[in-house]
N, C-alpha and C positions, 0 to 999 in steps of 0.2 A: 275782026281786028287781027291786023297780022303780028305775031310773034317773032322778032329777029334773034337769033340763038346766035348769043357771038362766044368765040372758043379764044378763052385767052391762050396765048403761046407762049412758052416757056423758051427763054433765048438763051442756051448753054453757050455760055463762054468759053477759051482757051483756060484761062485761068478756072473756073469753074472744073474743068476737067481733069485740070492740075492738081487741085484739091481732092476731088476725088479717088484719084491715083492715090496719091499720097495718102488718104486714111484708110485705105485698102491694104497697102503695103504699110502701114502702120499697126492692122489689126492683126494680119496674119504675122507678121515679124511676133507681138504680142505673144501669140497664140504659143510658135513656134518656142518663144523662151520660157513661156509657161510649161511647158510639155518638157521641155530640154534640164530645167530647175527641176520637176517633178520626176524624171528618170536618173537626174543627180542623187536623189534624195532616195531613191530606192535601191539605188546600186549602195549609194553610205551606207544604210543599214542593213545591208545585205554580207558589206564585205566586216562591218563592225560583227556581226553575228557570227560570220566565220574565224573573226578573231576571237570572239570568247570562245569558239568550239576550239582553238586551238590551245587558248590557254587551258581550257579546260583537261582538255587530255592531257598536255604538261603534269598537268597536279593530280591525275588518277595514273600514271605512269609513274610518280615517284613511292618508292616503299622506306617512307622514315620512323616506320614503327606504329605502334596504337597499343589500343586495348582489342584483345581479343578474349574471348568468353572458351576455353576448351574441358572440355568434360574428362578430369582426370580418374581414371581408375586404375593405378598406378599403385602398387604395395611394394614395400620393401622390406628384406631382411638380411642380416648377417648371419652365413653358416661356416666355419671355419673360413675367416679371410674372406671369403667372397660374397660380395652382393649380391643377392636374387633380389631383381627383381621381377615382378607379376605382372604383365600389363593389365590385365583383366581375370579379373577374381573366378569367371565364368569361365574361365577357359585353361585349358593345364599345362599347356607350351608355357615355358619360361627360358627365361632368357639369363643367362648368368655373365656378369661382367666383374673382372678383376678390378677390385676396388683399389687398388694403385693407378691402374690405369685411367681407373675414371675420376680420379683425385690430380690425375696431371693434365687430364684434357680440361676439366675445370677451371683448372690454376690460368691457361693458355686461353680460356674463354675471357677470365675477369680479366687478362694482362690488356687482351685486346676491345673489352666495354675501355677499359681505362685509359686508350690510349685514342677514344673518341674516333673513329675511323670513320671519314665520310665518304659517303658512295661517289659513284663516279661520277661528274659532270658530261652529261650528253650534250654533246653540239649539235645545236639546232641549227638552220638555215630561215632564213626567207624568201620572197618567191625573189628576189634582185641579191640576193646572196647573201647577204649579212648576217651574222654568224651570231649567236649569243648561245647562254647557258641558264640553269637553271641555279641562284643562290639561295632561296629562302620561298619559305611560306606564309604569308600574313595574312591574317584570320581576325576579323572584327565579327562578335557574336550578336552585338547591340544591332548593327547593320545590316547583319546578313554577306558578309564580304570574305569572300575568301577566293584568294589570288596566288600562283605562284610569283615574286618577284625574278625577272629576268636581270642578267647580265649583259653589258654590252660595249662595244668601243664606243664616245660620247658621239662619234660622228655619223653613229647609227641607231642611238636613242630617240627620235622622231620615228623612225620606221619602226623599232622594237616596241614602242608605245603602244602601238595598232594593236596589239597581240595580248599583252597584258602589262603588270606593273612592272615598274623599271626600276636598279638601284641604280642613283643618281649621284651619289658622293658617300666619303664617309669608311668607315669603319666595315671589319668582317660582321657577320649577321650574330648578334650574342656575345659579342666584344666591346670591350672598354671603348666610349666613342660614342658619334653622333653617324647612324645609320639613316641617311636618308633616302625615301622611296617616291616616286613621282608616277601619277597615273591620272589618265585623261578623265577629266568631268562630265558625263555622257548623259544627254535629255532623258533615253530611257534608263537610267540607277547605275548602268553596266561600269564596272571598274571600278573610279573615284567619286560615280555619278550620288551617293548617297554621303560623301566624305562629310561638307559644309551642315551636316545634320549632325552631327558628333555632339556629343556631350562631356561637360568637362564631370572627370573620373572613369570614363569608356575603360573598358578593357580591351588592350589589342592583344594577337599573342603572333608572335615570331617564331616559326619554328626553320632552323640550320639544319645541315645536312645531314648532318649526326644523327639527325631524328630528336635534337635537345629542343624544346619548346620553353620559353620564357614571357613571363606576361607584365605589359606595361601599362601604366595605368596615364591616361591624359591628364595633363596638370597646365596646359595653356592652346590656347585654337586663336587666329588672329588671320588678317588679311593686310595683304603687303605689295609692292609696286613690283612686277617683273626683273625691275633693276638693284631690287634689295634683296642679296643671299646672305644674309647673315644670321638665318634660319640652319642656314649648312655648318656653323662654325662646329669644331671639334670641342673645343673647352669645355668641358663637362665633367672639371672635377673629380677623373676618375670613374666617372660612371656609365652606366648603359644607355643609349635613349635612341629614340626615334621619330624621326620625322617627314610626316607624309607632308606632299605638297599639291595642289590639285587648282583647277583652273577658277576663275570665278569673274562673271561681270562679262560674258562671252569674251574671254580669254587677256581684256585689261587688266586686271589683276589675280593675285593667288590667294589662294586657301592654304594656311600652314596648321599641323597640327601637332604640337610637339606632345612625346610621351614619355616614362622616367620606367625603369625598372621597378617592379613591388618586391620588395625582400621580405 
């Protein structure tokens, strides 16, 4: 019995081939903005990283004072008029200082705590030139957040953002008024990325250039339309407060956090 083997044939069309064009350069376009999305997103968190290194060194650059631990061996006495003092009990170098004199350079130290003398503001740049400075330190313990706030003309608070927090309206930092501070809401924590976690009674603390640090305690957190600044108003009865603002809802609305003085 004879077997006839018949080969079906497959008839490619014009159109057939058209289509296949087409989801070729369908798949590779695909590919291509998968790869192009995914080196976006590398370079983002690459140049967000370099913004916190920069804030960072901002706030290890500034010397506003602390606690520091130093081991005094230091003795004093009066022998006719004059001050001896001892540095070291160990050792028999001493040093004698004219207790007038050290009674005026004293006077000249409290004149000048008292006259609150803030350091100098360093002019920073950016890599397109925009110029800010450094006003204030804010510090959330509950958080883990601690940020220089920058200064800047408003029409370069989008590029100063990158870097760190920004004062946005308002009042001197520990002045009567509504000090408002604005910082980007970041996936990984970085900046304002932990703000919408707040609790009401947080403690924040502010510290000005003086090296004076004051701390405010949260008394209201809310969310509100981009087009509502009435979070910024001054009115505040004479008193000190603060208010962070931060992104929320990928960037449809805001996070407000307001906070009052604790006396």
């Amino acid at each position: 019995m004879n077997q006839i083997l018949v080969t079906e044939k497959i008839f490619v069309t014009p159109e057939l081939k058209r289509k296949k064009k087409l989801y070729k350069m369908n798949f590779f376009l695909s590919v291509f903005l998968i790869c192009l999305l995914f080196s976006y997103y590398i370079y983002a968190e690459f140049d967000k990283n370099k913004s916190e290194e920069v804030s960072q060194e901002i706030l290890a650059s500034l010397d506003l004072g602390g606690n520091f631990e130093i081991e005094d061996n230091t003795t004093a006495r009066v022998e006719n008029d004059v001050l001896i003092v001892t540095l070291d009990e160990n050792q028999s170098n001493k040093e004698e200082i004219d207790i007038t004199k050290l009674a005026k350079d004293l006077e000249n130290y409290i004149q000048n705590a008292e006259q609150n003398t803030a350091i100098p503001q360093e002019i920073y740049k950016t890599s397109s030139g925009a110029e800010y400075v450094t006003d204030a330190v804010l510090k959330i313990p509950s958080l883990d957040i601690n940020y220089p706030v920058l200064k800047t003309e408003e029409k370069h608070i989008d590029e100063v953002l990158k870097i760190s927090l920004v004062k946005y309206w308002g009042s001197n930092p520990n002045e009567e008024g509504n000090y408002v501070i604005v910082g980007h809401n970041y996936k990984n924590k970085k900046m304002f990325g932990k703000l919408p976690d707040i609790e009401m009674g947080a403690i924040i603390e502010l510290t000005d250039l003086t090296g004076k640090t004051l701390k405010y305690k949260v008394y209201d957190t809310y969310i509100v339309d981009p087009t509502d600044t009435s979070c910024t108003s001054q009115k505040t009865g004479g008193k000190k407060e603060l208010t962070l603002i931060t992104c929320r809802t990928y960037g449809t609305q805001r996070q407000v956090v307001k906070a009052r003085e604790i006396k």
